[in-house]
C-alpha positions as CSV (number, residue, x, y, z in Angstrom):
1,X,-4.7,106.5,-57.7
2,X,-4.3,103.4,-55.9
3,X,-1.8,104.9,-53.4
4,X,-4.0,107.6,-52.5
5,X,-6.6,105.2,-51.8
6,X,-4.4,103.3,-49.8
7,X,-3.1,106.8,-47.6
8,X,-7.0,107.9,-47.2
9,X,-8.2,104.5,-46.2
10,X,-5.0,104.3,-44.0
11,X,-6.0,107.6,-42.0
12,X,-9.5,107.1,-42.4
13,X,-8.7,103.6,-40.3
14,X,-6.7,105.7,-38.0
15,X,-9.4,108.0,-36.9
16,X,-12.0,105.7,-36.8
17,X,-14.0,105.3,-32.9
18,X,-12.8,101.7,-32.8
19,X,-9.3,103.0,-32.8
20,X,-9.5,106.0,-30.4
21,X,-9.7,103.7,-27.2
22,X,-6.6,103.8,-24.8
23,X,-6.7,100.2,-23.5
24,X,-5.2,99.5,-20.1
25,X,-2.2,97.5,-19.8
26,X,-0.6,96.1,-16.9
27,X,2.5,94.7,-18.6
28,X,6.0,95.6,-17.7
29,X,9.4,94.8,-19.0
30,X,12.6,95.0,-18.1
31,X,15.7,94.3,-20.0
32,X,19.0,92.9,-18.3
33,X,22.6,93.0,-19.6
34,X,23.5,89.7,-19.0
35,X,26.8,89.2,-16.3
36,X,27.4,86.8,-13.5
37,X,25.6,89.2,-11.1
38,X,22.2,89.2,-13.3
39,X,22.4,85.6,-13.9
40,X,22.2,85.1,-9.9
41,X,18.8,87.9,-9.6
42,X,17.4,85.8,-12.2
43,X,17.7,82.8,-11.1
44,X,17.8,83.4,-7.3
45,X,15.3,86.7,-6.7
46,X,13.2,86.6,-9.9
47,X,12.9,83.2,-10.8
48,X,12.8,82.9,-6.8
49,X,11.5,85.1,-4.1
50,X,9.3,86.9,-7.2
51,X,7.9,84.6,-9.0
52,X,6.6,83.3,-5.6
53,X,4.9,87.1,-5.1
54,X,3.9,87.3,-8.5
55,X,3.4,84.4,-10.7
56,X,3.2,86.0,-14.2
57,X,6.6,86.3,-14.4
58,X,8.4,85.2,-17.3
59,X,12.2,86.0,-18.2
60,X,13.7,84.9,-22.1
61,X,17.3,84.2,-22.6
62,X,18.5,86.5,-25.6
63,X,22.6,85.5,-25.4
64,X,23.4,88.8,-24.4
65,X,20.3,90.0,-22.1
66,X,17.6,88.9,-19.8
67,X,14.0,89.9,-20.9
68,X,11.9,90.1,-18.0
69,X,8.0,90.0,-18.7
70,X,5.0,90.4,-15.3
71,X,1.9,91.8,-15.6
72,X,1.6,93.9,-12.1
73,X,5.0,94.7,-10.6
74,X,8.9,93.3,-9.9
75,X,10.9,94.3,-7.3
76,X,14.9,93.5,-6.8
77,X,16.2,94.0,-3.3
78,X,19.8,95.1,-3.6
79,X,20.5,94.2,0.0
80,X,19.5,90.5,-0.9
81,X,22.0,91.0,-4.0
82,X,24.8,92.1,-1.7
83,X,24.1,88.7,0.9
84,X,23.7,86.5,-2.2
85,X,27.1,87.7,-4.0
86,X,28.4,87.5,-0.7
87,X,29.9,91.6,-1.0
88,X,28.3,95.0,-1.3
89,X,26.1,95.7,-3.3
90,X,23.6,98.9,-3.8
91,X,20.6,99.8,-6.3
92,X,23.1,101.8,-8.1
93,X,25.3,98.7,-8.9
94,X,21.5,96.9,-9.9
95,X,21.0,100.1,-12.3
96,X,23.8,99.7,-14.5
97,X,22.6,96.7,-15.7
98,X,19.2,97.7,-16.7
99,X,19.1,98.0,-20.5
100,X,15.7,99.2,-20.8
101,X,12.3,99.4,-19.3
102,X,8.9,99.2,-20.1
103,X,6.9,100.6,-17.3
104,X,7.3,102.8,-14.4
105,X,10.4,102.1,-13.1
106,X,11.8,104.0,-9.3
107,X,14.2,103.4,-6.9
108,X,12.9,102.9,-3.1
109,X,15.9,103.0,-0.8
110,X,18.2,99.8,-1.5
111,X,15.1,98.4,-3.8
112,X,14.6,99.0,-7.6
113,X,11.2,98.6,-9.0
114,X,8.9,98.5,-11.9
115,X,5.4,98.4,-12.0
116,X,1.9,99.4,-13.5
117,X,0.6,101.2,-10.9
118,X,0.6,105.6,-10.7
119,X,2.7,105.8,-7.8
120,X,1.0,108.8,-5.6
121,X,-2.6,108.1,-7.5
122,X,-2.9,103.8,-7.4
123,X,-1.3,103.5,-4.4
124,X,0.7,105.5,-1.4
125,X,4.0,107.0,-1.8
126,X,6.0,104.8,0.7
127,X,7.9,106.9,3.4
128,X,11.4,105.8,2.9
């Protein structure tokens, strides 16, 4: 009897009005395999040029990736990669680093970002 309880009172919490609310979230995240290359955008482009843009970045240290937390938006500039590294570099080379994503995550010319906003509804699609 008591599991019943417990599976009505479980979907009856589920349904309730309280519960049926989509709550906006601006949050992103961005998981990074760690290498030599995503140690230098973290420390040079996120914890530099991007947390100057956007101060609610934060980025943890998990021994084998970077977890990159903003509410709003991050951007990575590949060109900026390729003068920092001191040899090409392209948003393709950036993408097979990301791990994972939380957000909406696009590719504008040599730039990768993430961000909150309905591309096309939020804001204008940027001509390329």
């Amino acid at each position: 009897m008591s599991q019943n309880s417990s599976a009505a009172d479980y979907m009856k919490d589920m349904v309730a009005e309280e519960n049926m609310v989509v709550k906006e979230n601006k949050g992103i995240v961005l998981i990074l395999m760690k290498s030599e290359e995503m140690d230098l955008v973290i420390e040079d482009i996120i914890l530099g040029s991007e947390l100057e843009r956007n101060p609610t970045i934060k980025v943890e240290d998990h021994s084998a990736f970077w977890q990159v937390t903003a509410e709003g938006s991050v951007e990575i500039d590949a060109d900026e990669v390729s003068e920092l590294l001191g040899r090409p570099y392209n948003v393709y080379d950036f993408l097979v680093n990301v791990s994972s994503t939380v957000g909406r995550a696009f590719t504008r010319d040599e730039t990768f970002v993430i961000t909150t906003e309905l591309i096309g509804l939020d804001s204008a699609i940027a001509d390329s």
